[in-house]
Phi, psi and omega in degrees: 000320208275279191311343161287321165255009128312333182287311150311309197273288181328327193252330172303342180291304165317293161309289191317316177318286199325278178322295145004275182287324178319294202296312186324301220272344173272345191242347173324156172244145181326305182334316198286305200291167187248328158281175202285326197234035195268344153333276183307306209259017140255022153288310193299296185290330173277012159253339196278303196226083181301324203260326216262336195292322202282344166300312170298316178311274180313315191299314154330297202289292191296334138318314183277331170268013155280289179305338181291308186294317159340284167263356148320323178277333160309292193279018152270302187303347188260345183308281186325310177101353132350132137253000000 
């Protein structure tokens, strides 16, 4: 029994993860990406590699909104006159 709703469970879980992250990656605005087609072709990985993609996808994401806050607090300290 146990193994039956692992059997179950483990991928409804999965699909919900999966979808999640599809729309997050779909309401992104052109900007947040730093290439022309960076849009597509993490579309392209999420048909392509469904259990890996939506994992690179977050980590991707938490690295970029690091790096966003990063040099937002750089070009505040150079604003400022902070070196």
């Amino acid at each position: 029994m146990e193994y039956f709703l692992l059997i179950i469970i483990l991928p409804i879980v999965m699909l919900i993860f999966w979808l999640f992250q599809f729309v997050q990656l779909m309401l992104l605005e052109d900007e947040l990406l730093p290439g022309r087609h960076d849009k597509i072709l993490w579309y392209i990985m999420f048909m392509l590699l469904m259990p890996l993609a939506p994992i690179a996808f977050v980590i991707w994401k938490a690295a970029r909104v690091n790096e966003k806050k990063l040099t937002s607090n750089n070009q505040e300290s150079l604003l400022a006159g902070n070196d």
